[in-house]
KOLSERO-490128 format. One line per 10 residues: number of its first residue (from 1); their letters; for each residue x, y, z of C-alpha. Coordinates in steps of 0.05 Angstrom, whole numbers, plus 5000, padded with zeros to 4 digits. Layout:
REM residues N
NUM	a	X,Y,Z  ...
REM end
This chain:
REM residues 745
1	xxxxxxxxxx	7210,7253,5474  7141,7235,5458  7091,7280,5450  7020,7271,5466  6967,7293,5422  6900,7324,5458  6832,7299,5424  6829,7357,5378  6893,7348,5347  6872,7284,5339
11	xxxxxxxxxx	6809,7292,5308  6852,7353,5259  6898,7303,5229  6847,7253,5221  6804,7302,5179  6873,7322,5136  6883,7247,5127  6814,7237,5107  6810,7298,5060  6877,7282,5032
21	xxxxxxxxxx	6842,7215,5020  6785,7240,4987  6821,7285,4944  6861,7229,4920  6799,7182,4902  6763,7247,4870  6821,7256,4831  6824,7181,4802  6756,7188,4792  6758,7257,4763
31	xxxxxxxxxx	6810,7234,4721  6768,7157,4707  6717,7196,4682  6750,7242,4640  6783,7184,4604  6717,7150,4596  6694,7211,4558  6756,7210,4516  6786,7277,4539  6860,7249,4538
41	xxxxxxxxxx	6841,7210,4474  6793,7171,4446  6787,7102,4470  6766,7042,4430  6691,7036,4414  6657,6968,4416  6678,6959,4337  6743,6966,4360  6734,6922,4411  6696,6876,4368
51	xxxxxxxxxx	6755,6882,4307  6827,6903,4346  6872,6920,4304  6933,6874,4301  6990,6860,4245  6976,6792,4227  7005,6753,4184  6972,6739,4115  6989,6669,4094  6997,6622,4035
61	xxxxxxxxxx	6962,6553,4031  6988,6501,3990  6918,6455,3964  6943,6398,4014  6935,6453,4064  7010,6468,4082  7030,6529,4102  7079,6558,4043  7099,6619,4070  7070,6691,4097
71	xxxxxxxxxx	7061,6756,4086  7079,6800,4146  7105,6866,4177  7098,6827,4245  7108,6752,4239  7046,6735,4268  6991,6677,4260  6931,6675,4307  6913,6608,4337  6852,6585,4377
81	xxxxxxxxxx	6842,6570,4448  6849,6494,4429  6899,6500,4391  6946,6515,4454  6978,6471,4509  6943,6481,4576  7015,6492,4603  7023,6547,4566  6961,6581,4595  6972,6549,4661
91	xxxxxxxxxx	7044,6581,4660  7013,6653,4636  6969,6651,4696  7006,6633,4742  7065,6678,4726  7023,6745,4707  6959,6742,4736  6946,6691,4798  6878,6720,4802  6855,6724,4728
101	xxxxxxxxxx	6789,6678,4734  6763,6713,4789  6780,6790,4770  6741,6832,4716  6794,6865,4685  6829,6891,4744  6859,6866,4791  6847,6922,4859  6880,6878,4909  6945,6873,4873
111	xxxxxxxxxx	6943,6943,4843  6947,6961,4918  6996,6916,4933  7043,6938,4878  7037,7008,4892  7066,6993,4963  7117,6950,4940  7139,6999,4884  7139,7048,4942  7191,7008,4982
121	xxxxxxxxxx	7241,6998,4918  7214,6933,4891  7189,6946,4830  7138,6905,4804  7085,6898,4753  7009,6905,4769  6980,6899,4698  6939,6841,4696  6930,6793,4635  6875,6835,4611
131	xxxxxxxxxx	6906,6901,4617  6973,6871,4578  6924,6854,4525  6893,6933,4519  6965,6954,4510  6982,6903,4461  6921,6919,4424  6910,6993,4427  6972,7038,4443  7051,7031,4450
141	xxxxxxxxxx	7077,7034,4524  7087,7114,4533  7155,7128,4571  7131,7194,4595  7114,7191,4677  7051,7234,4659  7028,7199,4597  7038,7139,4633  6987,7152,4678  6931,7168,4634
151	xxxxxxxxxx	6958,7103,4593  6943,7067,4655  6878,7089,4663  6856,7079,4591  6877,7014,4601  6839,7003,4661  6773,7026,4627  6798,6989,4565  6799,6931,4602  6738,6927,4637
161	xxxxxxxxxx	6703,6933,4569  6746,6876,4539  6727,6832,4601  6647,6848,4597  6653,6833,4520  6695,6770,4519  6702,6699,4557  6767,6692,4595  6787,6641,4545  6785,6683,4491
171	xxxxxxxxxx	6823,6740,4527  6879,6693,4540  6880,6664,4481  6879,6746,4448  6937,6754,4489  6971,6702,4475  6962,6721,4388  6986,6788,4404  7043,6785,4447  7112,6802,4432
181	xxxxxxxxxx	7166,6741,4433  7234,6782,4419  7290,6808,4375  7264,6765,4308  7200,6789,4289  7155,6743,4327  7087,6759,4354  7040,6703,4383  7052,6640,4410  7041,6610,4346
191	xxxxxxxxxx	7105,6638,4307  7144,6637,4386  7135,6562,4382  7156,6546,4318  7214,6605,4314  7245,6570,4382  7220,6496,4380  7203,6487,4310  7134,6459,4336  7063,6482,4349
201	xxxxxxxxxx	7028,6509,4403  6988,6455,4422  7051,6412,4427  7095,6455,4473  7118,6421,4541  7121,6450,4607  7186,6471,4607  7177,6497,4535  7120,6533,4552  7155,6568,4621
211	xxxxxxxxxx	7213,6594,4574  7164,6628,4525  7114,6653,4579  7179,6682,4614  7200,6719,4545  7129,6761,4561  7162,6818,4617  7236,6821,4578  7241,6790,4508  7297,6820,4502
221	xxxxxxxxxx	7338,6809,4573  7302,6737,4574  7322,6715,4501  7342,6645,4501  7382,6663,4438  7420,6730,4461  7427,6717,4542  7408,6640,4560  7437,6648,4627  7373,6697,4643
231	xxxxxxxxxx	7328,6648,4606  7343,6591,4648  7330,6626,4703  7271,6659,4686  7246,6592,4659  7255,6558,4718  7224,6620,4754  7160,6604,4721  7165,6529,4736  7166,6544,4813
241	xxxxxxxxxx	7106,6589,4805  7071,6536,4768  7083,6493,4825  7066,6537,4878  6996,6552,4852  6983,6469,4838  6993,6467,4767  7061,6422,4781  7071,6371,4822  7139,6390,4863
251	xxxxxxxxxx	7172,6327,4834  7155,6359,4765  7182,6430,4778  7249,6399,4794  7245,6356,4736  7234,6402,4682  7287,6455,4714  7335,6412,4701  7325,6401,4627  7369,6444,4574
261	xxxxxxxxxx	7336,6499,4538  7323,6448,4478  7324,6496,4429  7302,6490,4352  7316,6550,4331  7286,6574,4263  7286,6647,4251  7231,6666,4208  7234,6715,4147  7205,6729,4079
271	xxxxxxxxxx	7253,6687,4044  7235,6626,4091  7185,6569,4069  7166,6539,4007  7165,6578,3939  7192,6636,3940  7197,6663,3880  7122,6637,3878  7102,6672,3936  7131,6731,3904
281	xxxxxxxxxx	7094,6742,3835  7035,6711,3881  7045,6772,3927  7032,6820,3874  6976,6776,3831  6949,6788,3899  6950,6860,3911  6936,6875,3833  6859,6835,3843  6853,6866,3913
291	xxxxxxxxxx	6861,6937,3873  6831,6912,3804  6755,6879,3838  6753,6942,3890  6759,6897,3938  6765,6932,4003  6751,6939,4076  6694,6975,4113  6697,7042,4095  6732,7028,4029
301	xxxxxxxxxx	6791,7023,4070  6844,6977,4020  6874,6911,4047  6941,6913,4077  6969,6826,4052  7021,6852,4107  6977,6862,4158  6908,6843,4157  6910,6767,4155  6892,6744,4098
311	xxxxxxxxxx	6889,6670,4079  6906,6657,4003  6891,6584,3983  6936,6561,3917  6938,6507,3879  7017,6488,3899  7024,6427,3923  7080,6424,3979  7106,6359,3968  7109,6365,3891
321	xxxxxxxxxx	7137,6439,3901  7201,6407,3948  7211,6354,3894  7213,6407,3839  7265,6442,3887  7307,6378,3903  7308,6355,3835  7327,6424,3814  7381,6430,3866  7405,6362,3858
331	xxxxxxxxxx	7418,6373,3776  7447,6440,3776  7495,6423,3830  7529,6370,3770  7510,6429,3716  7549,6483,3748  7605,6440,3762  7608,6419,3686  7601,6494,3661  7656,6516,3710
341	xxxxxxxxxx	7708,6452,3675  7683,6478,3607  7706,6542,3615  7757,6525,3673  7833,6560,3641  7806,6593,3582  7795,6667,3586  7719,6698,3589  7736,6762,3556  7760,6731,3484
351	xxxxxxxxxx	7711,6659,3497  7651,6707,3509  7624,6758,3458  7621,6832,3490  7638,6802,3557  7670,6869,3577  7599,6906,3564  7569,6852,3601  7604,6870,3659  7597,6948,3658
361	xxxxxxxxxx	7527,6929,3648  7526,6886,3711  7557,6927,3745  7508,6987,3732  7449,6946,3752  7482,6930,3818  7450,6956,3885  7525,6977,3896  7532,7029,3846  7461,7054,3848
371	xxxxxxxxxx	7484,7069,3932  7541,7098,3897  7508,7145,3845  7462,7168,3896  7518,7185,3942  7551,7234,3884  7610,7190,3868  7649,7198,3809  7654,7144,3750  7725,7139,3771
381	xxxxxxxxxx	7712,7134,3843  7659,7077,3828  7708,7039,3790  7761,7047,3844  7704,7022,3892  7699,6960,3842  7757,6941,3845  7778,6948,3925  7766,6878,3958  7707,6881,4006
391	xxxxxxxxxx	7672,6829,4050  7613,6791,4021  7567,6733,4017  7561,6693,3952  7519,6638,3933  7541,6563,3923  7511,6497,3902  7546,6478,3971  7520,6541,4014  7528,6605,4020
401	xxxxxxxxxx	7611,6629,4035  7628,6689,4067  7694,6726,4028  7736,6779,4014  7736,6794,3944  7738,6850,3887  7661,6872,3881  7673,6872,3796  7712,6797,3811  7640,6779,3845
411	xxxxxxxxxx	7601,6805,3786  7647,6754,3741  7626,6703,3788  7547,6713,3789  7557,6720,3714  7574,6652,3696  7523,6622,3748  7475,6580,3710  7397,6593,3730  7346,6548,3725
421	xxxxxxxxxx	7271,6551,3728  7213,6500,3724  7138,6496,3729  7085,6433,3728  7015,6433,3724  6954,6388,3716  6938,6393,3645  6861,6377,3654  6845,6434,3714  6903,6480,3694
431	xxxxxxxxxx	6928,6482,3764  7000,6484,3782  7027,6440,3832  7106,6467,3827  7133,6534,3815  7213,6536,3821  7230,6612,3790  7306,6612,3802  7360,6579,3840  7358,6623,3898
441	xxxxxxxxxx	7313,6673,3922  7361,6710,3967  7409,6723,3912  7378,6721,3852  7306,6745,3862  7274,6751,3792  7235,6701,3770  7244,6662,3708  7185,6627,3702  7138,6690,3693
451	xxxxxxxxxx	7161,6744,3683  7228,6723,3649  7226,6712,3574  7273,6665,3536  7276,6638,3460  7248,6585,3458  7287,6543,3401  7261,6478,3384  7200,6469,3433  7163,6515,3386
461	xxxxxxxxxx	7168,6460,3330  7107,6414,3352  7061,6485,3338  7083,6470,3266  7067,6394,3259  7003,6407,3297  6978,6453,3250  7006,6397,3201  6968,6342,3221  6900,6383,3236
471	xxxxxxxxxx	6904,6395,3159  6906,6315,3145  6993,6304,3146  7010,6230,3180  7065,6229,3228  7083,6167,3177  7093,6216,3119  7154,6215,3087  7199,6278,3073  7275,6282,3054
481	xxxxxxxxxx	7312,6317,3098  7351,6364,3053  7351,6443,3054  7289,6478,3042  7284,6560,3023  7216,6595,3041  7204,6658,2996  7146,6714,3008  7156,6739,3076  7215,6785,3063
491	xxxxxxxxxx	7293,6760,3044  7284,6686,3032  7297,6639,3087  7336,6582,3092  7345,6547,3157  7415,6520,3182  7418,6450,3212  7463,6412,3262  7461,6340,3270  7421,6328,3200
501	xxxxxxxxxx	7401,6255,3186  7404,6240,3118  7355,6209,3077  7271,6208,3081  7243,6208,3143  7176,6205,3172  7144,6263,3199  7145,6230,3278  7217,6217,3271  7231,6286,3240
511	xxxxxxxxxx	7208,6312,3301  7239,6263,3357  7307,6276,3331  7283,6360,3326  7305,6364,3244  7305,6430,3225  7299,6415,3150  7233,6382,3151  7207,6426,3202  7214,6488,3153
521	xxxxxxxxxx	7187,6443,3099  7128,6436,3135  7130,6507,3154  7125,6517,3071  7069,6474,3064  7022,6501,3124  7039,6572,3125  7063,6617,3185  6997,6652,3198  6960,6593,3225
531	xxxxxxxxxx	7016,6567,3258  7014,6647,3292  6945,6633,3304  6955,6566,3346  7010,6584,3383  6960,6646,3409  6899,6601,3415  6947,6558,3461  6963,6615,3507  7032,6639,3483
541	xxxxxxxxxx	7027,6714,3483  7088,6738,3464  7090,6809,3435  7149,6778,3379  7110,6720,3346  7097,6740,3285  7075,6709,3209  7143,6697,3196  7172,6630,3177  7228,6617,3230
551	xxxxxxxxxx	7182,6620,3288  7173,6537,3270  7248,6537,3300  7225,6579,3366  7269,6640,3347  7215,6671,3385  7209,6698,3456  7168,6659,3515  7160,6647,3592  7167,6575,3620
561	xxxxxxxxxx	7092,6591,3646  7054,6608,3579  7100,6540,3544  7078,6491,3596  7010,6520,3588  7012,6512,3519  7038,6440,3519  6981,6420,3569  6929,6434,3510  6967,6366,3473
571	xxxxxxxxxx	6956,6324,3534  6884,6347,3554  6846,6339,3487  6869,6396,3451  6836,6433,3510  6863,6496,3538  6853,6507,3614  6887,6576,3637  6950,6559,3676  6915,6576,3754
581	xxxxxxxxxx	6954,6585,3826  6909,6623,3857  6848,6588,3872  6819,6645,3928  6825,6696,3977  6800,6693,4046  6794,6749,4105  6820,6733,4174  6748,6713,4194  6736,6669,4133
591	xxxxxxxxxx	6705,6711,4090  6710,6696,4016  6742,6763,3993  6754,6730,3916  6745,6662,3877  6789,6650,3811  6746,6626,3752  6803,6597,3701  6797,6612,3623  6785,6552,3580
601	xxxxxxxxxx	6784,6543,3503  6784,6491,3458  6858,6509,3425  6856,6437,3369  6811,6387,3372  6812,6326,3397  6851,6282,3348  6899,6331,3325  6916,6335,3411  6921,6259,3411
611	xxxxxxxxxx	6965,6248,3344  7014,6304,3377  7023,6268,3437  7037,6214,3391  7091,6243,3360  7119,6276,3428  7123,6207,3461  7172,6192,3399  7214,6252,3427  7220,6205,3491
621	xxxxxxxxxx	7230,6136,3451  7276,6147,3392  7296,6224,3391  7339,6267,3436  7299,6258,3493  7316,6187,3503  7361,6187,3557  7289,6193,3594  7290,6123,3583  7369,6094,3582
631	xxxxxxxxxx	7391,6130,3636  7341,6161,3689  7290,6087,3669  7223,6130,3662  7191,6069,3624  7114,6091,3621  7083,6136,3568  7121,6204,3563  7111,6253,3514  7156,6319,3509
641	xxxxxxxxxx	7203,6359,3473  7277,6391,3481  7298,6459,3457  7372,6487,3445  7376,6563,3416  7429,6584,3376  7502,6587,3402  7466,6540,3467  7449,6602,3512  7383,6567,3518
651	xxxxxxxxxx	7368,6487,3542  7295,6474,3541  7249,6408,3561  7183,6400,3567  7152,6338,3587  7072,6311,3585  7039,6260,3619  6962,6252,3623  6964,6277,3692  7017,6323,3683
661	xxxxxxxxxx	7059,6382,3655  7118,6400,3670  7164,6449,3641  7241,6464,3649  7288,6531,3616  7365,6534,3639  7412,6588,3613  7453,6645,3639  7431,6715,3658  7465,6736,3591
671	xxxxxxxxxx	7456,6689,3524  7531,6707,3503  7546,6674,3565  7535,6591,3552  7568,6520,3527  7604,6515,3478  7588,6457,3455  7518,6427,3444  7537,6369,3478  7535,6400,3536
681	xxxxxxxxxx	7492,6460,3516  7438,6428,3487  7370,6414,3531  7377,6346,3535  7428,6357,3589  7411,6424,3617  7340,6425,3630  7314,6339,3615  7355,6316,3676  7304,6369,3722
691	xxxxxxxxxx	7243,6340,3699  7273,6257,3699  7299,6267,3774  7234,6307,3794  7176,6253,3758  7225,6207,3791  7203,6227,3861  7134,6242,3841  7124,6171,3814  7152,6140,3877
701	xxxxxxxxxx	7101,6173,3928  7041,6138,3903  7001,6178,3954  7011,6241,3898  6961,6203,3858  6999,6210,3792  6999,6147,3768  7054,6116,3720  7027,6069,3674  6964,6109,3646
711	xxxxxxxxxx	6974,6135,3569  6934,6183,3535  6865,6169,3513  6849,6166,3437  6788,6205,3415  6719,6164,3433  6700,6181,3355  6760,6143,3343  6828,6158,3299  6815,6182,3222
721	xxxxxxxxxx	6897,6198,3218  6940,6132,3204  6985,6125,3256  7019,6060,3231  7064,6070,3196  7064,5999,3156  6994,6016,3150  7010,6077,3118  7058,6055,3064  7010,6004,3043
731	xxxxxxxxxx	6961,6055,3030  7006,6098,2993  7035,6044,2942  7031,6056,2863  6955,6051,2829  6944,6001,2781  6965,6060,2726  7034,6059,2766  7012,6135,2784  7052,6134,2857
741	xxxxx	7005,6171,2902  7055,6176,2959  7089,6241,2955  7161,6249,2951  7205,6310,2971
REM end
């Protein structure tokens, strides 16, 4: 039955239409305004709007302007509008916003629109670009209905003033820095493209851009990783829009949606990228001069190197870094394998002194017992735990192996892992080009080239002859190579000595073939304090170097970084330059937050510097580092020096060229635990190989700049010290009175 409505009913329900109409748009406005004057929370100011707040990325710039690595709570690098494919954009248009150029900040038509499909049971989203970008800079999507609301209209208002203060490139391109790309820590199209295509933004294809662009609505449920079915799809979703609004052709669309997902997938975290244990000790050099300088923010707000973007230029050199890591990588593969056949059917706990108390102590420094302790577990119950097989990873020159093993069993096996670190530096500027701290950052995270301490056993010796020949000694001096005691400092001393040559020998070959007999000789004749002295002047600051006379045979503890510092002073004039890997710090905008300013002292002069890399090259041509020459063919001017400590728990080289460097320690985590033998103990084959394979690869990229055949340059006041030795002996034959004026020992 249909009723019919008389004029004046009419005209009633039209007026309750029309004043439930009103009511409505006073309430929106009511409530517009009320968020405009911040009465459900403040909304960003134009500072804010100026400066949003993001978590970006801080990162670390090698000086031939590689990325090494970053710094992040969200993985996330900002990139220009330039800097990304037009598809890209093109896809985000047409998928998000179809009216983004000619809206200013929303979108009315398809608010509308929405609402009435929404009302009808197809949900759909009527944010536009814009809008996403207020929420992704200013708030967290609120899950309460109510909240919701007065989310929405914040970031309507939001909006708006984002659209009256920017260009609609540089709200896409804010967008497309901020937005979330899934599961794995990646924000902005920056880290999306080279998490899931191992490329860069600008470089993305069509159908590489649709798959990321239709990660935006459902990282999760669209994860090419987790559910590729629904990527695909979603994908090829994106493709037909781009078609539909002209940015395809339709031969293209059907093109690209048949490709495969063509994934390079490269999941991104703080053990990824070059350096590590660099980017490490850089981390908190960082944070230190950020705290140190009072460097901070507006309103002495401190830096976050997590999240505010920082750009930290060093002096690393990525190509010269992955050498140092191949070489390093390559070697102790063939190390490991000769340790393991050393000790392979002979039992640790009588081979190795204290090797039980090695273990307990292992054990107690484990992140496993420390979880134990704090959970209130009984010695007894930890040892129980110890010794129940459990699931875990462990680390292998071949990769890493998942097992099922005794947790005490795995302590045996990181035990007798060799570890290795290495640094090299330009001598002249004091920068360092490679910085290898371990073997593997995952599993063994401290670093060895700073902050580790080792003795340093025969490498200390050339701070003895140096202070030799500044006081007039020739390396063509004479000495015989028989025990020598040192009285006044204490019990006397007399060193022991492996390997002994018999006979006189010169000072130079004393040294190549690292005689302890002459060394403490000289030791006698010079005196410990000024050999203290140098070894200070040259950067070596350990707190255990002392006026004593054994520190000539490195019974001393130093880093790898203050030794190849030191050894740089021979090679650059008897010049000190501060080792330096920081060169400065940069805001997100550019701003120079900090510039390094390097130390530099004149440690020996000139011709003392030049006579010891005299000497050191005869380390390389007739001592113990020879198989520089026979073996790994490293024919140009090399200088250097190997160190053993006693019982071989230490293997030490450290090379110099006139362009460079390079230093190399490999031992155990424990000194009981080593060879046996100093044939395989000794430096020459734990640590010279490293630095051989590594100049190896250096020298063959002539693009490096490090060139082979160059040799050190004599003083330009000329040489006073005789260096030949023929030369030499004539000058010290018998007087006329048959007086011999050549000294003998």
């Amino acid at each position: 039955m249909i009723v019919k409505l008389s004029p004046q009913d009419t005209r009633r329900y039209n007026w309750y239409i029309w004043r439930f109409v009103i009511a409505c748009f006073s309430f929106v406005v009511i409530m517009l305004l009320l968020t405009a004057f911040g009465i459900f929370g403040q909304l960003p100011s134009f500072r804010d709007l100026e400066n949003p707040k993001s978590n970006l990325a801080s990162q670390v710039i090698s000086s031939d302007k590689q990325i090494l690595g970053t710094y992040f709570v969200q993985n996330r690098t900002n990139v220009t509008y330039k800097e990304i494919s037009p598809y890209v954009i093109n896809a985000l248009v047409a998928t998000e916003d179809a009216r983004f150029y000619d809206h200013s900040g929303i979108d009315f038509n398809r608010t509308f629109s929405i609402i009435f499909y929404n009302l009808i049971g197809k949900k759909q989203g009527g944010s536009t670009i814009t809008q996403q970008l207020a929420l992704n800079l200013f708030s967290e999507r609120a899950h309460n209905p109510f909240k919701r609301i007065i989310q929405k209209l914040q970031e309507w208002i939001t909006a708006v003033k984002i659209e009256r203060h920017y260009t609609k490139e540089e709200v896409i391109t804010m967008y497309l820095n901020t937005v979330d790309f899934g599961a794995y820590n990646v924000f902005g199209i920056k880290s999306a493209a080279l998490t899931y295509f191992n490329t860069t933004p600008d470089k993305l294809t069509p159908d590489q851009a649709a798959l990321l662009v239709g990660m935006v609505n459902g990282p999760g449920i669209y994860s090419p990783i987790n559910h590729p079915d629904n990527a695909i799809k979603r994908r090829n979703l994106v493709l037909r829009r781009m078609g539909e609004v002209g940015y395809l052709s339709d031969g293209q669309v059907e093109e690209f949606k048949q490709k495969p997902l063509g994934l390079s997938f490269h999941p991104i975290n703080h053990n990824e990228g070059s350096a590590p244990y660099f980017r490490a000790i850089l981390k908190r050099e960082v944070q230190r001069i950020l705290v140190d300088k009072s460097i901070f923010k507006e309103g002495d707000i401190p830096y976050d190197l997590d999240r505010d973007g920082l750009k930290i230029y060093t002096t690393i050199d990525a190509t010269m870094q992955r050498y140092a890591e191949e070489a390093q990588k390559e070697y102790m593969r063939n190390l490991q394998a000769q340790f393991n056949n050393h000790w392979k059917g002979r039992s640790l706990w009588k081979g190795i002194n204290n090797f039980q108390l090695l273990l307990k102590q292992g054990m107690q420094r484990s992140d496993r017992y420390k979880a134990l302790k704090l959970a209130g577990k009984s010695d007894e119950e930890i040892k129980e735990d110890f010794n129940t097989p459990a699931k875990m990873t462990l680390f292998t020159w071949k990769g890493d192996i998942d097992t099922t093993m005794k947790p005490i069993d795995s302590i045996v096996y990181h035990k007798m892992m060799l570890r290795n670190a290495m640094m090299s530096m330009d001598p002249t500027t004091g920068y360092i080009k490679a910085w290898v701290g371990g073997t593997n950052f995952e599993h063994f995270k401290y670093d060895q080239v700073r902050m580790g301490t080792r003795q340093v056993g025969s490498t200390a010796k050339p701070f003895t002859y140096a202070v030799a020949v500044d006081a007039g000694f020739s390396p063509c001096m004479e000495v015989a190579n028989v025990p020598v005691t040192i009285t006044g400092y204490g019990e006397p001393w007399t060193p022991r000595s492996t390997g002994t040559i018999p006979g006189v020998l010169t000072l130079r070959k004393a040294l190549a073939n690292s005689q302890n007999y002459i060394t403490a000789y000289v030791m006698n004749e010079v005196k410990p304090q000024p050999v203290v002295d140098l070894i200070k002047k040259m950067g070596v600051n350990s707190p255990d170097i002392g006026p004593y006379p054994s520190i000539c045979l490195g019974t001393f503890n130093a880093s790898v970084f203050d030794m190849t510092g030191a050894y740089s002073a021979f090679a650059n004039h008897g010049v000190w330059t501060e080792p330096t890997f920081l060169l400065r710090i940069e805001d997100k905008n550019g701003n120079v937050l900090y510039d390094h300013h390097a130390t530099v002292r004149q440690a020996l002069n000139e011709q003392t510097a030049y006579v010891m890399t005299y000497m050191l090259k005869g380390v390389v041509d007739e001592g113990t580092g020879w198989r520089l020459r026979s073996k790994y063919k490293l024919t140009n001017p090399i200088g250097g020096k190997t160190g053993t400590t006693q019982s071989n728990s230490d293997g030490w080289f450290i090379g110099i060229t006139p362009q460079l460097v390079t230093g190399v320690w490999t031992g155990c985590e424990d000194r009981d635990i080593h060879f046996r033998s100093t044939n395989l103990g000794e430096g020459a084959n734990t640590a010279l190989p490293i630095f051989a394979l590594y100049m190896q690869k250096v020298y063959a990229n002539q693009a490096l700049g490090i060139k082979k055949n160059v040799d050190f340059d004599p003083p330009k006041s000329g040489v006073s010290i005789t260096l030949d030795c023929k030369s030499y002996h004539q000058q010290q034959q018998p007087d006329s009175t048959g007086v011999e004026d050549r000294l003998e020992f």
